[in-house]
C-alpha positions, 0 to 999 in steps of 0.5 A: 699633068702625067697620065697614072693607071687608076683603079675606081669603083663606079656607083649607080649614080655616077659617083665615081669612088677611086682605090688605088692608083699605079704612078711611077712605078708604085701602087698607092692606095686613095686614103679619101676622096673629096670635091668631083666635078665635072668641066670640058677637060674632064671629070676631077675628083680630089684625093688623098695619099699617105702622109695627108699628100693631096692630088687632084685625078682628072679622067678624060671623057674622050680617051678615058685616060686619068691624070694626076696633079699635085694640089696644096693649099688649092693650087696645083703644083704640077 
């Protein structure tokens, strides 16, 4: 997984709602969210770029750093 800027809207019940995204050099805008969860790497959430691209985002708790991954058919590629 490689470390990407991203830009969240954080609710009052701890649901965390990602906007955009900066990764490799370019914005990109969540056209949907799907399944969060939360384990011992992280908080995951599943998003959704142009073109139906699918990308799990996972923020560290204990450096605050996010991370994409690519998914397709619920495996991840990266």
């Amino acid at each position: 997984m490689e470390e990407v800027e991203v830009t969240a809207r954080f609710g009052p019940q701890g649901k965390i709602t990602p906007l955009n995204i900066k990764w490799k050099g370019r914005v990109h805008q969540v056209e949907s969210t799907g399944r969060q969860w939360k384990d011992e790497d992280g908080w995951h959430i599943l998003i959704m770029l142009a073109g139906e691209r699918v990308f799990e985002l996972v923020l560290t708790l204990g450096d605050g750093i996010w991370r994409i991954n690519a998914v397709r058919d619920g495996k991840n590629l990266a």
